[in-house]
Structures are given as C-alpha cells and as structure tokens.
C-alpha positions in Angstrom: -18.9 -19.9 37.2 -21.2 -21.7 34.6 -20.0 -25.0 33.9 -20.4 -28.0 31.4 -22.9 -29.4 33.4 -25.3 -26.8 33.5 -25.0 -27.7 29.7 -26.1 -31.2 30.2 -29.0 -30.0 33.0 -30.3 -27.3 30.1 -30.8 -29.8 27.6 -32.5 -32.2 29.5 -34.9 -29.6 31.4 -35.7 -27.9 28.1 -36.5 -31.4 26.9 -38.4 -32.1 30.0 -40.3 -29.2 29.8 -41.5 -30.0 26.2 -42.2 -33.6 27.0 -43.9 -33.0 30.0 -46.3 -29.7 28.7 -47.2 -31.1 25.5 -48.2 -35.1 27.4 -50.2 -32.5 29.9 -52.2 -30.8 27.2 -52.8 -34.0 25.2 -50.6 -33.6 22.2 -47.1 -34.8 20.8 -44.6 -32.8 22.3 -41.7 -34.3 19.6 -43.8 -33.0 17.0 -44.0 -29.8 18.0 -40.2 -28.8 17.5 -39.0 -29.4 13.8 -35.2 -30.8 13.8 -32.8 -27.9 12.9 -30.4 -27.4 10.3 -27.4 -29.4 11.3 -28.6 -32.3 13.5 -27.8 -35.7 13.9 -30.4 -38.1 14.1 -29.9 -40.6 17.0 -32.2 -44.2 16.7 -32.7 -44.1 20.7 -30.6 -47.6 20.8 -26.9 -46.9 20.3 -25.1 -44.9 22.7 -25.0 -41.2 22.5 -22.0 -39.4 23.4 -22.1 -35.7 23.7 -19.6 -32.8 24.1 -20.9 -30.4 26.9 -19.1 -27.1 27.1 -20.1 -23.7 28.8 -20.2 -20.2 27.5 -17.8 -20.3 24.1 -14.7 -18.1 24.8 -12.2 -19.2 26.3 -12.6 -17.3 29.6 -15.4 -19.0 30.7 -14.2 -22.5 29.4 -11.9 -21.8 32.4 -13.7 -25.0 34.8 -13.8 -27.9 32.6 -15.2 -29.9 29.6 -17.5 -32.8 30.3 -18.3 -36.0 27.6 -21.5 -37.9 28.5 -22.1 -41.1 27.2 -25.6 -41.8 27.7 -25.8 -46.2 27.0 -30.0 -46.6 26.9 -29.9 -50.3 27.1 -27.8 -50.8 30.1 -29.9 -47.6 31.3 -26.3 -45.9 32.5 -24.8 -42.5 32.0 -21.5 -42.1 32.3 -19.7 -38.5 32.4 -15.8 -37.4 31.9 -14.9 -34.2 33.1 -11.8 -32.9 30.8 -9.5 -30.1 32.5 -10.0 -27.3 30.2 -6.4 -26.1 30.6 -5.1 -29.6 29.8 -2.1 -29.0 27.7 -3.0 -30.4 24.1 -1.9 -29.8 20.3 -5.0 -27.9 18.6 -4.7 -29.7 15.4 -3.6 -26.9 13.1 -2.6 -24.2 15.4 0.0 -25.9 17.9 0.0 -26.8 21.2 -2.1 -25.1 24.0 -4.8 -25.8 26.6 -7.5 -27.9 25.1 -10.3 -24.6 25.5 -8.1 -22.5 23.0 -9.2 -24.3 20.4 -13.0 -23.0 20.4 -10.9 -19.3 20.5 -9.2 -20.8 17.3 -11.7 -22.7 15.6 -15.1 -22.4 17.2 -17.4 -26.0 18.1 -15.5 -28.2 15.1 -12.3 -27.1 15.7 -13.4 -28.1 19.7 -14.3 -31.2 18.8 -11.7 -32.3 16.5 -9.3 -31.3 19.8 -11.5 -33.2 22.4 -11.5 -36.0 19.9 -8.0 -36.2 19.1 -7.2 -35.9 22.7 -9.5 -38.8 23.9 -9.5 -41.0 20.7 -13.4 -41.2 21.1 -15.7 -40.3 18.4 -18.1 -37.9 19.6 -20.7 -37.1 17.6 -22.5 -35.0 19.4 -22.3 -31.3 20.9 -23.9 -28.5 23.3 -22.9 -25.6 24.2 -24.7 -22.6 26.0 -24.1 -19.7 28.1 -25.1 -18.8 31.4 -27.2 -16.1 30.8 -29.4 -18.1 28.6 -29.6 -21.3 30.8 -30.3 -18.7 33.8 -33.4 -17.3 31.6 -34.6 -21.0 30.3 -35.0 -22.3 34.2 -36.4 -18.3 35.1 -39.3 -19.6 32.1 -40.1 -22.6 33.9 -40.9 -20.3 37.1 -37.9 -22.0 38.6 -36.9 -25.6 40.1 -37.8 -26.9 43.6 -35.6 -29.8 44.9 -37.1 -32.2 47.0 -36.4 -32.2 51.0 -34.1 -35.1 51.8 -33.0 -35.6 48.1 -29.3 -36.5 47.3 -29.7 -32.4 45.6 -30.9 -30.8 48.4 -27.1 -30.4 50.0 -25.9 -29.1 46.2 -28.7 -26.8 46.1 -28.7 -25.5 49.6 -24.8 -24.7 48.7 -25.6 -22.4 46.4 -26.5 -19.8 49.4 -29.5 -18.7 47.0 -32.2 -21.1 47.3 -35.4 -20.1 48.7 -37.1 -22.6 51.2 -40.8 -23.3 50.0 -43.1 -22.8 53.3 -44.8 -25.6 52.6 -42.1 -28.2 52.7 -39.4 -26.2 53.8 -37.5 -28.0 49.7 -35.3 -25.7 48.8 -36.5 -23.6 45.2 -33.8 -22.5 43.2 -34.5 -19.5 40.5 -32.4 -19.4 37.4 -29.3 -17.8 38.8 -29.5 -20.0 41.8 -29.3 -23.2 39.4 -26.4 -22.0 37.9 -24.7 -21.8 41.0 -25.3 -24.8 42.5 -24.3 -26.9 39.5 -20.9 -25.1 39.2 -20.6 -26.2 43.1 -21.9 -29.5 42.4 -19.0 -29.6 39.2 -16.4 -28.6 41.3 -16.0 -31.1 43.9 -16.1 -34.1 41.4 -15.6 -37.3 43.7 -17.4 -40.8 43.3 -20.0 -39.0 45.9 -20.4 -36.0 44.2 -21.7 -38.7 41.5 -24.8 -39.7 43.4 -25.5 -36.1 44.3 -25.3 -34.7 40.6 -27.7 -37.2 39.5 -29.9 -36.4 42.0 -29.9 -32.8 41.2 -30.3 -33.6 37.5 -33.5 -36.3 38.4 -34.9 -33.2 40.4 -34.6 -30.9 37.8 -36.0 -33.2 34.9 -38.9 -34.4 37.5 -40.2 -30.6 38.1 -43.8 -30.8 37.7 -44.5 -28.4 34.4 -48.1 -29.3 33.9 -50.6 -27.1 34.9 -50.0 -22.7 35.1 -46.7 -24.0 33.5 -48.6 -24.5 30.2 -48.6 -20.7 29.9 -44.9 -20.8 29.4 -44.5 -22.7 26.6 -43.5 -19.7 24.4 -41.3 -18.4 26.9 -39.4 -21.9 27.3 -39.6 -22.4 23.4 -37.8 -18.7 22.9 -35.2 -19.7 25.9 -34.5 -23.4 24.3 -33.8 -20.9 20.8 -31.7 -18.6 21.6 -29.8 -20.3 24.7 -28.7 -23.6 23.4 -26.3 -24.6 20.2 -26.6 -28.3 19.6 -26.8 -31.0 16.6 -29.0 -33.3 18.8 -32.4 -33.2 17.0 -35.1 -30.7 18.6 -37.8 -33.3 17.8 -35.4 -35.9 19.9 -34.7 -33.9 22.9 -37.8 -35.7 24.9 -36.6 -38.8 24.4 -33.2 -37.8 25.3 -34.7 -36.7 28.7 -37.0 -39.3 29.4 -34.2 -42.0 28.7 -32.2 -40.3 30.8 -34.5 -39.4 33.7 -34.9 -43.3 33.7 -31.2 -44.0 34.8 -31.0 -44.7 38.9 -28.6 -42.2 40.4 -26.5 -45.5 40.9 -25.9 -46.0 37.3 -24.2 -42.4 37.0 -20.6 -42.5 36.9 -18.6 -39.2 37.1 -15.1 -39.3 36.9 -12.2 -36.5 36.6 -9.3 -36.3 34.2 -6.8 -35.2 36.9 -3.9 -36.5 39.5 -6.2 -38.5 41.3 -6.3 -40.6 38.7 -2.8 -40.0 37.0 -3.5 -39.3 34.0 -2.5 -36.0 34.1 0.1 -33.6 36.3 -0.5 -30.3 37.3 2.2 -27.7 35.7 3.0 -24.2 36.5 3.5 -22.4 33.3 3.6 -18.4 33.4 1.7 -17.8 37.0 -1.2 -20.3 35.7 -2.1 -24.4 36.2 -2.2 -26.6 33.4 -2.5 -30.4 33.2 -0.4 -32.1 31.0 -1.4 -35.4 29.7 -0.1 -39.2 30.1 -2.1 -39.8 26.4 -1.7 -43.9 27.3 -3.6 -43.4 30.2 -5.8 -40.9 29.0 -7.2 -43.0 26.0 -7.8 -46.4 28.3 -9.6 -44.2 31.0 -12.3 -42.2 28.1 -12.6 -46.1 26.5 -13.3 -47.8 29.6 -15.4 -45.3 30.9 -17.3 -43.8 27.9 -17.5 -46.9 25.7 -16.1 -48.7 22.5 -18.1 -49.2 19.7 -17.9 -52.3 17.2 -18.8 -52.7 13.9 -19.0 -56.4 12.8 -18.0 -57.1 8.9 -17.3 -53.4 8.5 -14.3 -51.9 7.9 -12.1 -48.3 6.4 -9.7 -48.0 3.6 -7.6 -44.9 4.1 -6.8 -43.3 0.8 -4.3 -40.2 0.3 -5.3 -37.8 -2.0 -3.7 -34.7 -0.4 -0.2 -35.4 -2.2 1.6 -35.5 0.9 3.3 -38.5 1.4 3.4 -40.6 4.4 -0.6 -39.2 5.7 -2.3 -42.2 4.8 -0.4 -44.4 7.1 -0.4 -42.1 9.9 -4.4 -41.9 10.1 -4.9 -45.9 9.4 -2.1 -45.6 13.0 -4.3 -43.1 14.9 -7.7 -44.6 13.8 -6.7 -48.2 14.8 -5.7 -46.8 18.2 -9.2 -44.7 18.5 -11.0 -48.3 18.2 -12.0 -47.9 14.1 -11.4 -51.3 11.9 -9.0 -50.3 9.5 -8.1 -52.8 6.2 -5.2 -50.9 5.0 -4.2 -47.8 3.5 -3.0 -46.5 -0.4 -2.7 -43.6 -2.4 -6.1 -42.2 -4.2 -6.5 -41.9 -7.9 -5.5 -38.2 -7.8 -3.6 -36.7 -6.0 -5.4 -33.1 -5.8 -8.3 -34.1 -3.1 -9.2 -30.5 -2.2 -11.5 -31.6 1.0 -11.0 -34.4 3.3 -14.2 -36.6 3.3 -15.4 -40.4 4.1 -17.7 -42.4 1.4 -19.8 -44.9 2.6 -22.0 -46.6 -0.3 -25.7 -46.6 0.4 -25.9 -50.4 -0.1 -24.4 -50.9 2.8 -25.3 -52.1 5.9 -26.0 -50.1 9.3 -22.5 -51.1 10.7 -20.9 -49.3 7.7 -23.3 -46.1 8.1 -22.5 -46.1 12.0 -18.6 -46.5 11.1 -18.9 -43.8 8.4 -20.3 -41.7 11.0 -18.2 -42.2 13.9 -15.0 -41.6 11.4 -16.3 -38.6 10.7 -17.0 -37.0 13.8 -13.4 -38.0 14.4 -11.9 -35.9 11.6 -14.2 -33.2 11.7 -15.4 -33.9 7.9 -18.9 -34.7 6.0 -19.8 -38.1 4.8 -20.4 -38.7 1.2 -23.1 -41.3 0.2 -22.0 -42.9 -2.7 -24.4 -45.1 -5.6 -21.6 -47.6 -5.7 -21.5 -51.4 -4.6 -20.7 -52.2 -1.1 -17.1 -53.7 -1.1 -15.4 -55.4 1.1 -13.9 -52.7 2.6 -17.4 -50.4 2.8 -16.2 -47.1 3.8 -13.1 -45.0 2.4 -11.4 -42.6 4.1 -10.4 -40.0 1.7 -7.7 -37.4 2.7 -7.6 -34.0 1.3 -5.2 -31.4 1.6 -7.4 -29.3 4.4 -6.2 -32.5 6.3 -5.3 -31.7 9.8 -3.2 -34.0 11.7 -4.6 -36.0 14.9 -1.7 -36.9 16.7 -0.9 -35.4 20.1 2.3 -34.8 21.3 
C-alpha cells in the first residue's frame, strides 16, 4: 500500500532532482520552476509543517496520515503518524474516521479535520498517488541504496530490489520504492526512525548529474502531474537540501496509537478504529511538532454570522490550539457571508505569521487590510459558512 511517507520521499526527491540537475549543468535550478497558483511562500527560517497524505479516496487513506514539522535552525524533522481511521467529527458532516473527510470535502476539508483534531496549524499540504510517485522515481532511472546504510534492511524488504553487481547496494525501481516505504511506514518504532531517515538521505543523495540530465523533462512532467501541493515549486530545492542536512538522529517518528495512549482501538461494524483521548492528543502533536509564538501580536474574534454564542467558542478553541487571543465581540453586522481573518499591512511579521497560522486553522483566506495596526492586529471574522472546530 502507498503511504504518507512516500508523499514526503516524492517531494523531496523531485526537489532533489531539480536541485541537483540544474547545480550539474551550471544554472539555477529554483529558477527554473515558476511557483504555482495556490502556494505558500515559506522564508526558509520558521518551521514548516506539512500535511502528507496518499492517494485521495478514502480507500487508500486506509494506512495513515503523517504531519512533518521540518525546524531548519535546530536542523530537526520531526514526523506524526495520525491513524487514518481515528474516530473524529468532520467539521460539518459529523463524526467519522478522520480520512472521510477528503471523501467529503477534498484537501481543505482534510485539513480543517487534521487541524481541528491536533490543534496545530498546518499550513502546508501534499498529496500524491502511487502511480505517479512510482513513474517520478521510474524518470530518475531509479534509486540505489547504499550497502550497509540504515535503508538497506527497508529496501531489501521490499522483496523487489535489484542488487547492483558492482556493489552488491540494493537498486530499487519505482514500484520497488513504493513498497519499501509502506514497509518502512508500517512498523513505526523509535528504530524504524533511524531507518526511515536513512532511506529518505539515500533517496535525496542519488547521484542525478550526469546521463540523468536527459531526464529532466521526464521528471519535470512526473513532479506535474503526480504531486498536489501549496509548497512553492521554485522552493522545493531548498526544502530538500534543508532537509537532506538533518542527521538521521535528529528524525523523530512517532505514532498516534496505544503505545502511547492516546488513542484505543475499537471494533465498530467488523472494522478497527482509534478513538481519541483529545487531552492527550493535543500535548503529544505540541510537544512533538512545535508551538509557535508571536510576541506583541494578538486576535480579536468578531461574530458576524448572527449566531449567538460562536465568538466565544472559537476565542475557547483557538487559546487551546496555542493562538494569543485578546477577547471576543459581536461584528458591526451581523450578515458576514464568508468567514475570513484581516490582518493590516502595517503590521509587523508576528501579526502576518499569526494571520496565517489562524487561517490555515479555519480553513479561510486572509484579508490585507489599509488600516492602522491596533493593538489587537489581526481580527478574526466569523461568517455564516463557519464550521465548528470542536471535537467530541
């Protein structure tokens, strides 16, 4: 089965592969790609916190969800694996495992339930399938793993590696990736840490200069039409070479599950699902994949949805996820069609980085606004597309 974390490797390897074959033939490989409609630019300093899911039905969401937090000044990477059948409320559509809400609602209404579920903003996303991460490695004429590397064990797993004559490494077409990362992904255990980043240091460290440059358009068509992300094309090589400079060491991989107990196993109708202790859920993502601060800045939650009583209930749930909040009223109107947060353009970085971390949390757009900067810089206005956040 294709998991999250072939999601993760495909990102990084199509980043590699630009970096790489553009430094080889003496030109700019970020200037190559244009960023796409969509994308979030990231400064390369604050941390960056992606959503990594497989193929998007939920079928195939079947193994689990992962959240990696890359932090590029302690040079760490840290990496929670979410239970796709963990028992959740799909903000809108009731409760249900957590990978029904891509069914539901596609990637925002995904995030939004990840979100809620964690009380972590993450701003970022990538999904893929299988087939097209299977093609994208295939382009790169496939990955060997070095003999005696903490990969070699995942990738001789796979029972479809190839041993070089050479060296006797192990080379692993695209199919052969695919299964050893769901392998790898399945036997999550503070080992199985070391090994993962292994495999990914392998698969980033592939030497692509080269015959390689003669399949550039082949990689560029695979990175097209295999990958849906809002990290910036023009940014993926610095998201690789950042990460590809994290020792295995500083990779922490950890499982939502009874290990851990922060969820139980349930039988419900012939299947598993995991339902949640939301307490211990929140301080395990928080300790694990960070919490942001942002000095002198601050929300106001304002209700313009005319429902009573949703004002306070977000200022609640946004305190809880971490977010500074100053206090809560009702807006000028009361007819707010579409939920949005306003941050004013004379404000500082904090208030921009708050602005954007509330919304990825709701799901909504920011609004830059001409206005002053006051003291409390960014306003959280709810409409009446509002979609509760609490989980149950």
């Amino acid at each position: 089965m294709f998991t999250a974390l072939g999601v993760l490797t495909a990102v990084l390897l199509a980043a590699s592969a630009a970096y790489y074959v553009f430094a080889a033939s003496g030109s700019v490989g970020a200037g190559f790609f244009q960023a796409q409609p969509g994308s979030l630019h990231w400064d390369g300093r604050t941390r960056l916190t992606v959503l990594l899911a497989g193929s998007p039905n939920a079928q195939t969401a079947a193994g689990q969800l992962l959240v990696a937090s890359l932090d590029p000044g302690r040079r760490e990477l840290s990496v929670l694996a979410v239970p796709s059948s963990m028992w959740v409320t799909i903000p809108g559509y009731g409760q249900g495992p957590i990978a029904d809400s891509y069914a539901d609602g596609g990637t925002r209404l995904l995030l939004l339930t990840v979100e809620s579920a964690l009380r972590i903003p993450i701003p970022y996303y990538a999904v893929m399938d299988p087939a097209g991460f299977s093609r994208l490695v295939d382009a790169l004429g496939g990955v060997t793993v070095p003999q005696g590397s903490p990969a070699q064990a995942t990738a001789s797993s796979s029972g479809r590696a190839v041993a070089r004559p050479a060296t006797g490494s192990p080379h692993l077409s695209g199919a052969a990736v695919v299964a050893a990362l769901a392998s790898a992904e399945s036997t999550v255990s503070p080992g199985s840490a070391a090994r993962i980043g292994g495999f990914l240091t392998a698969l980033l460290q592939q030497d692509l200069s080269g015959g390689n440059l003669l399949r550039v358009p082949e990689v560029i068509s695979a990175v097209g039409g295999a990958i849906h992300t809002n990290i910036p094309y023009n940014q993926l090589d610095a998201v690789a070479r950042t990460v590809s400079s994290v020792p295995s060491s500083r990779v922490s991989l950890v499982q939502l599950g009874a290990g851990n107990q922060v969820v139980a196993p349930y039988q419900a109708n012939g299947a598993t699902v995991y339902l949640p202790d939301w307490q211990g859920v929140t301080a395990l993502s928080r300790r694990l994949l960070g919490v942001a601060t942002y000095p002198g800045a601050a929300a106001e939650v304002l209700n313009g949805s005319g429902v009573a009583g949703q004002a306070a209930s977000l200022a609640s749930w946004l305190r809880s996820a971490g977010i500074p909040v100053r206090g809560f009223a009702s807006a000028p109107t009361s007819t707010v069609a579409h939920t949005q947060v306003i941050v004013s353009r004379h404000s500082g970085r904090r208030a921009a980085e708050l602005a954007r971390d509330v919304a990825s949390l709701l799901q909504v757009p920011v609004v830059s606004s001409g206005a002053p900067a006051s003291a409390a810089t960014v306003e959280v206005l709810i409409g009446q597309d509002f979609q509760d956040l609490s989980q149950q």
